[in-house]
Residue frames as a rotation matrix with the C-alpha (Angstrom) as fourth column:
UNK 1
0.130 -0.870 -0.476 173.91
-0.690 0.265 -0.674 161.72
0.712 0.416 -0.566 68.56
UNK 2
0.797 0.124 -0.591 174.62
0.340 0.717 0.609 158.50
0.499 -0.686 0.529 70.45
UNK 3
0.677 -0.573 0.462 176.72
-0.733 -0.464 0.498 158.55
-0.071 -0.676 -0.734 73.30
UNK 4
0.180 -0.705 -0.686 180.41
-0.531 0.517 -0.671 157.38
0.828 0.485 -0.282 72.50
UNK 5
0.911 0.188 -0.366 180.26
0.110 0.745 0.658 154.00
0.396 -0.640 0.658 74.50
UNK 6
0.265 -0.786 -0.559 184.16
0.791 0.508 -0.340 153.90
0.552 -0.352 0.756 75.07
UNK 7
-0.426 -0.468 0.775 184.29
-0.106 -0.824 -0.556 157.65
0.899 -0.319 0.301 76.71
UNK 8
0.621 0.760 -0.192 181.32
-0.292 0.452 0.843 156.35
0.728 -0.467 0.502 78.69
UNK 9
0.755 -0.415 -0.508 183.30
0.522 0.849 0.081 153.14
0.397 -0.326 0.858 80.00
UNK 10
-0.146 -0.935 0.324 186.33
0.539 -0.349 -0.767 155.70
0.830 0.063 0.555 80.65
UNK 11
-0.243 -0.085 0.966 184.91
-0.455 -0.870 -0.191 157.99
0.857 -0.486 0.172 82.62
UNK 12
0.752 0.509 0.419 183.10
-0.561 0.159 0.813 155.26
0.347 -0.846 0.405 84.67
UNK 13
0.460 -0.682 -0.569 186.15
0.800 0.597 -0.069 153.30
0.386 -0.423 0.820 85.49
UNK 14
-0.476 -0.612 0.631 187.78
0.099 -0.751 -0.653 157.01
0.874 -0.249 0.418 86.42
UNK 15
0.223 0.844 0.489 184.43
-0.622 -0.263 0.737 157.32
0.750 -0.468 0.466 88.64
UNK 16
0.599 0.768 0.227 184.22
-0.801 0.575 0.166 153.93
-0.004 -0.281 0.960 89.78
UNK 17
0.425 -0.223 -0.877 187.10
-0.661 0.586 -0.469 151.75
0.619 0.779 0.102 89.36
UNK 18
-0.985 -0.150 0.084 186.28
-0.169 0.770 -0.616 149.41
0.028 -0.621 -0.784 92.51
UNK 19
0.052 0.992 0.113 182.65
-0.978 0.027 0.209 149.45
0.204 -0.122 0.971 91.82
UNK 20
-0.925 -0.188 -0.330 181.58
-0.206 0.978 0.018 146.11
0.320 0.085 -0.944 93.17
UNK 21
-0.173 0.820 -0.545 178.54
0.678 0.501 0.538 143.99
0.715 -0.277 -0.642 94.83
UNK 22
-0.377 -0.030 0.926 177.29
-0.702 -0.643 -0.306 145.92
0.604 -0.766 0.221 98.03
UNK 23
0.645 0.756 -0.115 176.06
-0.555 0.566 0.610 142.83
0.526 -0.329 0.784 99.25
UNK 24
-0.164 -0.853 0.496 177.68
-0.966 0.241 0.094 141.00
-0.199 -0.464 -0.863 101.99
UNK 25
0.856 0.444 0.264 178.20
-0.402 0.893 -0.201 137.41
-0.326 0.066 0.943 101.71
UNK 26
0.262 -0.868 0.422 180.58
-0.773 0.073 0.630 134.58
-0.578 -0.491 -0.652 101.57
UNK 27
-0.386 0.291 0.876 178.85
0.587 0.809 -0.010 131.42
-0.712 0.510 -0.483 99.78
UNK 28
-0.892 0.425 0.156 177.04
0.063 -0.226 0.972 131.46
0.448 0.877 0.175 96.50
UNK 29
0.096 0.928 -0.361 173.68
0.843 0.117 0.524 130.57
0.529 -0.355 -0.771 98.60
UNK 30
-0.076 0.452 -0.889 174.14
0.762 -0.549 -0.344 133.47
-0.644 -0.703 -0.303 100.83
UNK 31
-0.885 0.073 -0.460 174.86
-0.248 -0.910 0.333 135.88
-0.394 0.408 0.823 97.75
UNK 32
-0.740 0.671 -0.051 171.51
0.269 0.363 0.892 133.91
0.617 0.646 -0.449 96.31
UNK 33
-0.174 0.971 -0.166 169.35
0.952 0.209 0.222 134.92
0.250 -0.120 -0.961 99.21
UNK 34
-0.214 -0.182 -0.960 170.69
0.612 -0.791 0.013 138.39
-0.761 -0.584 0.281 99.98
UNK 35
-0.995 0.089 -0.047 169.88
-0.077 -0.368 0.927 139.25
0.065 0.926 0.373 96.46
UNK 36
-0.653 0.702 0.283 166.74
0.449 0.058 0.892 138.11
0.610 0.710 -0.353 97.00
UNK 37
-0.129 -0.089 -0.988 166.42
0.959 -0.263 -0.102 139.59
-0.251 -0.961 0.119 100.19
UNK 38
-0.571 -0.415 -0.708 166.89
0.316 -0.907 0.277 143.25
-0.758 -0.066 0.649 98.34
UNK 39
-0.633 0.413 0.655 164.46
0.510 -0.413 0.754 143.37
0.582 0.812 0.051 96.19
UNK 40
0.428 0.480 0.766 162.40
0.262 -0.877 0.403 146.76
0.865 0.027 -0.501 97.06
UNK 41
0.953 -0.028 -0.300 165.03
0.300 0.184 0.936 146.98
0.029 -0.983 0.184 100.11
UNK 42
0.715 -0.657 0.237 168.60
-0.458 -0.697 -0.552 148.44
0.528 0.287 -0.800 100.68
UNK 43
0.194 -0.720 -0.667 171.58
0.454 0.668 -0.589 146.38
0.869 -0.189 0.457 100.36
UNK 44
-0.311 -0.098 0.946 172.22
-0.584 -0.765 -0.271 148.49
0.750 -0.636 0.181 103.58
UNK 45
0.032 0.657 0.753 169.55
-0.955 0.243 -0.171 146.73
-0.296 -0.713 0.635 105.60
UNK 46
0.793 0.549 -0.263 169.97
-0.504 0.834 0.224 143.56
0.342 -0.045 0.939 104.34
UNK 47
-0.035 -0.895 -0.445 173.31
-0.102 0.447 -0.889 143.62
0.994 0.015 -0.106 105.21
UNK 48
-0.230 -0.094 0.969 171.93
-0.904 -0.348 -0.248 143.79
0.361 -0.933 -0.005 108.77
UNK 49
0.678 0.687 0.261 169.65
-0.682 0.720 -0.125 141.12
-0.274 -0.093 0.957 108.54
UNK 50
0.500 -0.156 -0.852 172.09
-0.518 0.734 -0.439 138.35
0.694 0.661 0.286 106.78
UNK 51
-0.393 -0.856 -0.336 174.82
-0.672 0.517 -0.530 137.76
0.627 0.018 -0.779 109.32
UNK 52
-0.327 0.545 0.772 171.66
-0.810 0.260 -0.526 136.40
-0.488 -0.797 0.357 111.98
UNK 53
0.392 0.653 -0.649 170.28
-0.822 -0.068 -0.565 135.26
-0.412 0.755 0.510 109.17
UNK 54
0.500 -0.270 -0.823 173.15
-0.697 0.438 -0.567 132.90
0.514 0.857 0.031 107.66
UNK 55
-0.401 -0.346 0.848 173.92
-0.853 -0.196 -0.483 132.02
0.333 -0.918 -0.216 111.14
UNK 56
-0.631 -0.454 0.629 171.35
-0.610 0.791 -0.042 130.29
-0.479 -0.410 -0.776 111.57
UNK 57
0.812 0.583 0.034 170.34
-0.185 0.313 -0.932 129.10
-0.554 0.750 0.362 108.43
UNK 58
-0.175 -0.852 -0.493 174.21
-0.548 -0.332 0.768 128.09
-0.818 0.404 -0.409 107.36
UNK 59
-0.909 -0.396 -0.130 172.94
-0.327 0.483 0.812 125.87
-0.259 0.781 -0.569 104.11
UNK 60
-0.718 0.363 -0.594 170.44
-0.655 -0.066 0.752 125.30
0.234 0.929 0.285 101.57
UNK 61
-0.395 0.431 -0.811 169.14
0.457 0.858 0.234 122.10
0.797 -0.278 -0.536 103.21
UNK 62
-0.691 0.022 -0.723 168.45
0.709 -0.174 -0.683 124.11
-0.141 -0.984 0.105 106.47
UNK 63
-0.762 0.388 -0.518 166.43
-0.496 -0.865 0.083 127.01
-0.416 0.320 0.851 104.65
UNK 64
-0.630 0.388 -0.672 164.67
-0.421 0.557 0.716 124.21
0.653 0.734 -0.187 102.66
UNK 65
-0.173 0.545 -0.821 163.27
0.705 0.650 0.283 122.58
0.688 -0.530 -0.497 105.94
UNK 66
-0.971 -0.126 0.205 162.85
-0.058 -0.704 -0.708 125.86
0.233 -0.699 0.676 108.02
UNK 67
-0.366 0.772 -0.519 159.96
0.860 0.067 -0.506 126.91
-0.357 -0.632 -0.688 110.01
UNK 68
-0.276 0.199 0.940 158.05
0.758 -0.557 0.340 129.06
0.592 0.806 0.003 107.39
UNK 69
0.867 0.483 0.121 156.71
0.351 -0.765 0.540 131.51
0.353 -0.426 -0.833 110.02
UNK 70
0.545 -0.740 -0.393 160.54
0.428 -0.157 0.890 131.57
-0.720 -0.654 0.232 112.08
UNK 71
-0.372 -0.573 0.731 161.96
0.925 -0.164 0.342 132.39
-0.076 0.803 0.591 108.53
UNK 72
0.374 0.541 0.753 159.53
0.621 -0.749 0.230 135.17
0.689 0.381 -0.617 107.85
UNK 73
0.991 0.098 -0.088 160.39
0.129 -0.571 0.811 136.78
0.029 -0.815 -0.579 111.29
UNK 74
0.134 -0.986 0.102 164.23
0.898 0.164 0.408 136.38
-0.419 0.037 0.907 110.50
UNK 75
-0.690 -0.358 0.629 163.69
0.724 -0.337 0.602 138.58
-0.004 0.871 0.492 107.24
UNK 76
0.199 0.932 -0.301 160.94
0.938 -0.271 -0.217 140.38
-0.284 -0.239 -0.928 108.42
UNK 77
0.424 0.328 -0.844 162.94
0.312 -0.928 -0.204 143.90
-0.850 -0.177 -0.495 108.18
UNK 78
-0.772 -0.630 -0.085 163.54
0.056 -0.201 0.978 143.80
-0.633 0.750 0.190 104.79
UNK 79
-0.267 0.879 -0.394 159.80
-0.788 -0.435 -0.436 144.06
-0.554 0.194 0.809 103.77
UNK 80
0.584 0.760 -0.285 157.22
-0.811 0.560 -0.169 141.86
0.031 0.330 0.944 102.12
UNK 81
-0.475 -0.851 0.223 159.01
-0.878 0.474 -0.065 139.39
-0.051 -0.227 -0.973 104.05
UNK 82
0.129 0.377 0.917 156.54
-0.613 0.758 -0.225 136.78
-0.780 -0.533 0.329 103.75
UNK 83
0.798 0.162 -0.580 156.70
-0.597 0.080 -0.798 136.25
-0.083 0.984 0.160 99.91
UNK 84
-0.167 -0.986 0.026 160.79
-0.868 0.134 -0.477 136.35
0.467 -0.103 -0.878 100.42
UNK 85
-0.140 -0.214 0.967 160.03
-0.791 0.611 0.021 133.63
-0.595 -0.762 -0.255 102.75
UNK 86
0.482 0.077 0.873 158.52
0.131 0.979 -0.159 131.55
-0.866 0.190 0.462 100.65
UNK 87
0.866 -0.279 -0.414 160.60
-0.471 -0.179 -0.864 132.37
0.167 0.944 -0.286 97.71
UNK 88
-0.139 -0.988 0.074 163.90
-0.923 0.102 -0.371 131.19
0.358 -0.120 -0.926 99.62
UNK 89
-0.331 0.000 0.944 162.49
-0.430 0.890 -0.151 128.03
-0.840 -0.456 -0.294 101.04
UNK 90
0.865 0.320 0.386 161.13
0.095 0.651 -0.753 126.63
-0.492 0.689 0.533 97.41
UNK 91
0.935 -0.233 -0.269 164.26
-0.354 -0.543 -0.761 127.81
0.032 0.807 -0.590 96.37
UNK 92
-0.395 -0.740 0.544 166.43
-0.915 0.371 -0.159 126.04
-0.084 -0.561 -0.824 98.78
UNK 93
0.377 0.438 0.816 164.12
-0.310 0.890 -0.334 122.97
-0.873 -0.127 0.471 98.22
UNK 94
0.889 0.090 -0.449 165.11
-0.456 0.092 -0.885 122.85
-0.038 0.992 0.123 94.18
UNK 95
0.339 -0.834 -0.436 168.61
-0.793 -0.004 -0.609 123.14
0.506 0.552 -0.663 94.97
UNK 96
-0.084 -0.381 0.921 168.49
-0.906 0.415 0.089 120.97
-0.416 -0.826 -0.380 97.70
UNK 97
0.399 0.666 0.631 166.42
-0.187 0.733 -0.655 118.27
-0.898 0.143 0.417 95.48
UNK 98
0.974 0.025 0.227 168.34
0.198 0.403 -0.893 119.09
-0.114 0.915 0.388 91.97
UNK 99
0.603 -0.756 0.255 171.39
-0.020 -0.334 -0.942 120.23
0.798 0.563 -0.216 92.62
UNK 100
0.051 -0.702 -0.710 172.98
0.777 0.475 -0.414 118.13
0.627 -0.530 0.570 95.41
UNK 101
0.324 -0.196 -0.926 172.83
0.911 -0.199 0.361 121.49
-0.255 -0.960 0.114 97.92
UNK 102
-0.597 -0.756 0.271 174.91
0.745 -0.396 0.537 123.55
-0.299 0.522 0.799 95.23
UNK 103
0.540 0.534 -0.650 173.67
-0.279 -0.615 -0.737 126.81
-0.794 0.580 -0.183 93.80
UNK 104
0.469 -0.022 0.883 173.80
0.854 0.265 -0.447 125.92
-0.224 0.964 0.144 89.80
UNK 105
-0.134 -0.923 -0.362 176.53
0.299 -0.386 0.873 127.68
-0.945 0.009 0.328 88.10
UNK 106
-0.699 -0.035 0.714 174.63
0.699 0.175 0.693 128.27
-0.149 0.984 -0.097 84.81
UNK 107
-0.939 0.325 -0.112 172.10
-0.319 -0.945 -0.072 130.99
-0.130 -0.031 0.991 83.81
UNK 108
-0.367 0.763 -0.532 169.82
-0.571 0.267 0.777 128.64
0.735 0.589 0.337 82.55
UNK 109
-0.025 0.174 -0.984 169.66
0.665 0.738 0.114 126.38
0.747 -0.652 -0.134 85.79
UNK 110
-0.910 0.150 -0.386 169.68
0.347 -0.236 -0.908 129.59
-0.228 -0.960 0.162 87.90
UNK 111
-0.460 0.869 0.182 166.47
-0.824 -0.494 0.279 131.39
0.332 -0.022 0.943 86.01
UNK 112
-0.224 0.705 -0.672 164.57
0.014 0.692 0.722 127.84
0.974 0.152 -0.165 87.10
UNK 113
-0.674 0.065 -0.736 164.75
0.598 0.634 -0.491 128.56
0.434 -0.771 -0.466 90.71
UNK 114
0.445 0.885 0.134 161.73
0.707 -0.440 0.553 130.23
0.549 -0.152 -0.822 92.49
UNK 115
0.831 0.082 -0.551 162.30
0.265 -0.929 0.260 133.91
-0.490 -0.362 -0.793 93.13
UNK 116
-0.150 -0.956 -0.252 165.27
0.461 -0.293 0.838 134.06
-0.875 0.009 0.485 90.57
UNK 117
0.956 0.289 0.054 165.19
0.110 -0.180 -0.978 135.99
-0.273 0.940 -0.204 87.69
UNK 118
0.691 -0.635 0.346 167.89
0.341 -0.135 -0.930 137.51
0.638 0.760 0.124 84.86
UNK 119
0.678 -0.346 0.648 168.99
-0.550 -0.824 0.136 139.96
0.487 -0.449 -0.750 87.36
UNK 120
0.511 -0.221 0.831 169.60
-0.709 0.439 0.552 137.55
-0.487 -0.871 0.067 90.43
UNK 121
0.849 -0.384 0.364 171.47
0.473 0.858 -0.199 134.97
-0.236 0.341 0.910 87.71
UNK 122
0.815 -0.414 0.407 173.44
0.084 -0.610 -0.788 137.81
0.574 0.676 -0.462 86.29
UNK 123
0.692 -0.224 0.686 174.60
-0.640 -0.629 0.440 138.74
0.334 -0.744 -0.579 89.23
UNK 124
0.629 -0.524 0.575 175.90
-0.012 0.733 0.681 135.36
-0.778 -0.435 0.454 90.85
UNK 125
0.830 -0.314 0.460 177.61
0.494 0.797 -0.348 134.45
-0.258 0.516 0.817 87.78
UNK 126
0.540 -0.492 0.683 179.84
-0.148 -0.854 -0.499 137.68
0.829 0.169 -0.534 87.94
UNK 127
0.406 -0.526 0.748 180.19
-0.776 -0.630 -0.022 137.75
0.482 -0.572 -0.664 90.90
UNK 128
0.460 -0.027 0.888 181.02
-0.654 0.666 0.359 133.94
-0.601 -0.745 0.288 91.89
UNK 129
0.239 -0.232 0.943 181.90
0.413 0.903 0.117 132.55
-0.879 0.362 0.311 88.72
UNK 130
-0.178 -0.477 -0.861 183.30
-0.395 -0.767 0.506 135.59
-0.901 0.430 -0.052 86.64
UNK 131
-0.599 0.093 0.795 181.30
0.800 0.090 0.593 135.07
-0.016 0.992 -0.129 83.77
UNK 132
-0.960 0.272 0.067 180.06
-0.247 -0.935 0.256 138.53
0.133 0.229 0.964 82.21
UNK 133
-0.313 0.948 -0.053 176.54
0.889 0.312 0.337 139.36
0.336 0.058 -0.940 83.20
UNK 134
-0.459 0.532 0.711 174.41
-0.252 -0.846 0.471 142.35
0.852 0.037 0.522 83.04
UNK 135
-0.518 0.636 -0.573 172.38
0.824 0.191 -0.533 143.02
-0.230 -0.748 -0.623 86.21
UNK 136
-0.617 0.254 0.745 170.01
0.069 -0.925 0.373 145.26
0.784 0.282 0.554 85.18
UNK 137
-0.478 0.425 -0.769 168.17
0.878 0.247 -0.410 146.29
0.016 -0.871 -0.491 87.94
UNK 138
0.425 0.786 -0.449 166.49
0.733 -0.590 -0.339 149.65
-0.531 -0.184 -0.827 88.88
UNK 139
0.430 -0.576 -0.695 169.36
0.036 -0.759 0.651 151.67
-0.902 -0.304 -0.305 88.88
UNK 140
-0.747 -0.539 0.389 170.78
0.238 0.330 0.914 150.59
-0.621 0.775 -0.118 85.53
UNK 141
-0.384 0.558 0.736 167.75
0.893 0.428 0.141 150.64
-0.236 0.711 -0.662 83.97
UNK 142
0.628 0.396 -0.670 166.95
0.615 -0.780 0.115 153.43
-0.477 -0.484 -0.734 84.78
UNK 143
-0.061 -0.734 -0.676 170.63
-0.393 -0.605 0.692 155.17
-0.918 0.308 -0.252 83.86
UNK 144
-0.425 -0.442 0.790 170.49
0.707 0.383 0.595 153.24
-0.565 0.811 0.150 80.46
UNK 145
0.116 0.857 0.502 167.38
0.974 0.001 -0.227 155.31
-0.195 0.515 -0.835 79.66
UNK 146
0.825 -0.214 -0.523 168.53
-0.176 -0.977 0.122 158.74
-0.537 -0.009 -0.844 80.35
UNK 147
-0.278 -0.960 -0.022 172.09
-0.207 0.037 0.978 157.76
-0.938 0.276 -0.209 78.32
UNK 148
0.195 0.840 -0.506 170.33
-0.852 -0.111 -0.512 156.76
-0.486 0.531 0.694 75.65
UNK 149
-0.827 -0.554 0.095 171.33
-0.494 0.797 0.346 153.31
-0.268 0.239 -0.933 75.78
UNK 150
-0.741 0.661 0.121 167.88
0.655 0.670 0.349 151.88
0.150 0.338 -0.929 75.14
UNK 151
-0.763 0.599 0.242 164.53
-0.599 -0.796 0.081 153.04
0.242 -0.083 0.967 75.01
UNK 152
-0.082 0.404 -0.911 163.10
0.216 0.900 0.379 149.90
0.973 -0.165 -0.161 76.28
UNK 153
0.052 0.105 0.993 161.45
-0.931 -0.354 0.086 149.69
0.361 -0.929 0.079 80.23
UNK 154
0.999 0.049 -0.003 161.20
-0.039 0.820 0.571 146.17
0.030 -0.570 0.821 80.45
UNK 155
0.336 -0.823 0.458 164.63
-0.466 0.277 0.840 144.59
-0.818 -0.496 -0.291 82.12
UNK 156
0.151 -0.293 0.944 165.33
0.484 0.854 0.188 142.06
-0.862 0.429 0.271 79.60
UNK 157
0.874 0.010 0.485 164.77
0.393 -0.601 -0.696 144.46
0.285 0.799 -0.530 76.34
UNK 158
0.984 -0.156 0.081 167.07
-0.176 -0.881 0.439 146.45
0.003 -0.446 -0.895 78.27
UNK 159
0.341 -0.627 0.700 169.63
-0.161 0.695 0.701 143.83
-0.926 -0.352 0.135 79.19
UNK 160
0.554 0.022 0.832 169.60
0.684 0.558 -0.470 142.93
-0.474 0.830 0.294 75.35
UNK 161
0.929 -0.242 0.282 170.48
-0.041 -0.821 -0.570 146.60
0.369 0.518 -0.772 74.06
UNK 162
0.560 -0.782 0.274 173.38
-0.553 -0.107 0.826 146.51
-0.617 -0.614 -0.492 76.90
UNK 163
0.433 -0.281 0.856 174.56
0.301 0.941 0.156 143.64
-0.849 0.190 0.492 75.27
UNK 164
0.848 0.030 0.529 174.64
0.526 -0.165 -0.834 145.14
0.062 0.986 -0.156 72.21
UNK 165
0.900 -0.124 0.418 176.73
0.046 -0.926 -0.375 147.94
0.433 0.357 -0.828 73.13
UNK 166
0.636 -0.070 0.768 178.69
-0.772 -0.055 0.634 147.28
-0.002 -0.996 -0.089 75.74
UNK 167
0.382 0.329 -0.864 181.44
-0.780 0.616 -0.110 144.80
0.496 0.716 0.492 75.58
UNK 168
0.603 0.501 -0.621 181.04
-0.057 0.804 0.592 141.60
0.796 -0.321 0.513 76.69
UNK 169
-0.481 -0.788 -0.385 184.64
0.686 -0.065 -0.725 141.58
0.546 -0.613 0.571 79.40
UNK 170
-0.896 0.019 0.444 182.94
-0.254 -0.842 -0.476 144.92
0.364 -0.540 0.759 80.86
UNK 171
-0.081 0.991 0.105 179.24
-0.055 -0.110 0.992 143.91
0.995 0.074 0.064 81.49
UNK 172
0.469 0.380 -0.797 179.37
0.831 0.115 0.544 142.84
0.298 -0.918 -0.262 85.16
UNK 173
-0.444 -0.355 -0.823 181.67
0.768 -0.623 -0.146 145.81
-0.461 -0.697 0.550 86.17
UNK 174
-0.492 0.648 0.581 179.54
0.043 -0.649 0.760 148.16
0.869 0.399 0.292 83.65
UNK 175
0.308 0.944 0.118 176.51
0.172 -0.178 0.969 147.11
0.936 -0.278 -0.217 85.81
UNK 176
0.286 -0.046 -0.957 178.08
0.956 -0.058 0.288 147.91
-0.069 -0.997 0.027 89.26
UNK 177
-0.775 -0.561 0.292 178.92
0.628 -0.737 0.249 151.08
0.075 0.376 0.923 87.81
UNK 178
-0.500 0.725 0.474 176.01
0.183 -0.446 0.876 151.94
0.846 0.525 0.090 86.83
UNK 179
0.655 0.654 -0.378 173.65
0.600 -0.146 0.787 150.97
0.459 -0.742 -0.488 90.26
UNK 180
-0.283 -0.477 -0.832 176.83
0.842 -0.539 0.022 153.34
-0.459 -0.694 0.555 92.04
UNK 181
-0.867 0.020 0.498 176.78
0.268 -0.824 0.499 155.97
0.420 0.566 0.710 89.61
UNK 182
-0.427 0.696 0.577 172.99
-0.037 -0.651 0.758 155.96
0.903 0.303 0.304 89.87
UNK 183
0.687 0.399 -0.608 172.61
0.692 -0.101 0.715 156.06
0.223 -0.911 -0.346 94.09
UNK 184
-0.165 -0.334 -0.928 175.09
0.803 -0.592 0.070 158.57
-0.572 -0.734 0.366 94.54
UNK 185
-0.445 0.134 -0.886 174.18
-0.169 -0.984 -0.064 160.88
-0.880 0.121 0.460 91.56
UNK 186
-0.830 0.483 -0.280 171.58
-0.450 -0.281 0.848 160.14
0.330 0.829 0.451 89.02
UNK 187
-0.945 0.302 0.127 169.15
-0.055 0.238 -0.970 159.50
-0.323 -0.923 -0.208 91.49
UNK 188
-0.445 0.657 0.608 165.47
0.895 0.340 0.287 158.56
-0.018 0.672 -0.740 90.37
UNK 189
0.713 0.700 0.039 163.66
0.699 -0.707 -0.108 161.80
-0.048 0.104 -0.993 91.50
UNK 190
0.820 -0.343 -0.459 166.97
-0.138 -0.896 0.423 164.30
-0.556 -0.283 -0.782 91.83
UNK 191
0.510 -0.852 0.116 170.00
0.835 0.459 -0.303 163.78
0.205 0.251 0.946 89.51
UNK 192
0.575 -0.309 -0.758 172.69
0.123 -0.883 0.453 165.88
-0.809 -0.354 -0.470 90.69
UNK 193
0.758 -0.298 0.580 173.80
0.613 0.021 -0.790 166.68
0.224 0.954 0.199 86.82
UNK 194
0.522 -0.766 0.376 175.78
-0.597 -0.643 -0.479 170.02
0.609 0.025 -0.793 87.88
UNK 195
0.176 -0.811 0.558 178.12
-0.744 0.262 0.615 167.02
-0.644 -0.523 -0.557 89.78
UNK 196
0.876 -0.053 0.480 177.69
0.307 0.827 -0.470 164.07
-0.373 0.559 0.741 87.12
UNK 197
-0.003 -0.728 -0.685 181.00
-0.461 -0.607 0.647 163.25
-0.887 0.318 -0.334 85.20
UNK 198
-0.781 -0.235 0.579 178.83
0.512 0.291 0.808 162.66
-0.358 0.927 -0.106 82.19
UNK 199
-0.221 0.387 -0.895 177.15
0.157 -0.892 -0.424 166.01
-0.963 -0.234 0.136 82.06
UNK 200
-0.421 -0.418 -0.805 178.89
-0.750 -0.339 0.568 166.47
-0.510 0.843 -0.171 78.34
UNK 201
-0.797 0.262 -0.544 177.95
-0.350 0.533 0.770 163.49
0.492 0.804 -0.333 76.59
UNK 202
-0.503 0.820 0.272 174.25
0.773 0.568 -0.282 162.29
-0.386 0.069 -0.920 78.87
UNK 203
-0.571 0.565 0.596 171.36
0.006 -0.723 0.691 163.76
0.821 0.398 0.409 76.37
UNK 204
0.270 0.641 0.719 169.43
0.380 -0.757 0.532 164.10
0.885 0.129 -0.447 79.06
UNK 205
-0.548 -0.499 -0.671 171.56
0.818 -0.154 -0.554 166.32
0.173 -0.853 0.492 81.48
UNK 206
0.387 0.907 0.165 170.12
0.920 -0.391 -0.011 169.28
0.055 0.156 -0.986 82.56
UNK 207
0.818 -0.455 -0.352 172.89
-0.302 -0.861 0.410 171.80
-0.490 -0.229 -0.841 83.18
């Protein structure tokens, strides 16, 4: 039996009903590199790293002309910091070259910059320009699968079912729901079902 989307949406707003970004950040560009900053990494730790970090790097043009090796060592403890490095400096070059300095305010102009994807567009535009956007990320994806919101692994399949179900006013606070829900209790290797308060309606609780 599917699970009834609007008890869902109830309980997580009982759960959850400040769920927001965990990223720190002030500008669109700093939520644009702290996002990318966290992939395989914990908004935790990059929140350590950013405030050096945006310091002194305070704009797009400055990240764009860094010292690729002084960058790397900035971001270094957030892991496979070199990639990140050069993901944020071609990325800061695009906007610096197409878009006047500005991070792009569209979904389609953010999936064009290097190191953004669905997620990292999804995200900004919620959270900077309150337009509804799924972030699917681990955690979501993850929780859609065990709810039996999709049976899809890729992100995007995934993102698509949400869509479906899910409507469209809720999607960004859905998807901060979800990554809370699923770091304090539906965890990838331990869910703590006997605490979950969708025990009753996830098919695959275990208690």
């Amino acid at each position: 039996m599917p699970i009834p989307i609007e008890t869902l949406l109830n309980r997580l707003d009982t759960a959850y009903p400040h769920a927001s970004c965990a990223l720190t950040y002030q500008t669109p560009l700093q939520l644009l590199i702290a996002t990318i900053l966290s992939a395989q990494c914990t908004d935790e730790r990059v929140n350590r790293v950013t405030p050096a970090l945006f310091a002194k790097y305070p704009e797009a043009e400055e990240f764009a002309h860094a010292d690729l090796s002084e960058l790397e060592e900035a971001i270094r403890p957030t892991g496979f910091f070199k990639n990140k490095a050069r993901s944020i400096q071609a990325c800061c070059q695009k906007i610096v070259e197409e878009y006047n300095g500005k991070v792009p305010a569209t979904l389609e102009d953010l999936v064009k910059l290097p190191g953004v994807g669905r997620k990292t567009a999804n995200l900004i535009l919620g959270e900077i320009w309150h337009i509804p956007g799924l972030v699917v990320d681990t955690h979501v994806r993850r929780l859609a699968k065990r709810l039996g919101l999709t049976r899809n692994d890729n992100a995007e399949r995934v993102e698509q079912d949400l869509m479906r179900l899910i409507p469209k006013e809720r999607w960004t606070l859905f998807s901060h729901q979800l990554i809370h829900h699923g770091r304090q209790i539906c965890k990838a290797r331990k869910p703590a079902c006997e605490r979950c308060s969708l025990n009753d309606i996830c098919p695959s609780a275990t208690s």
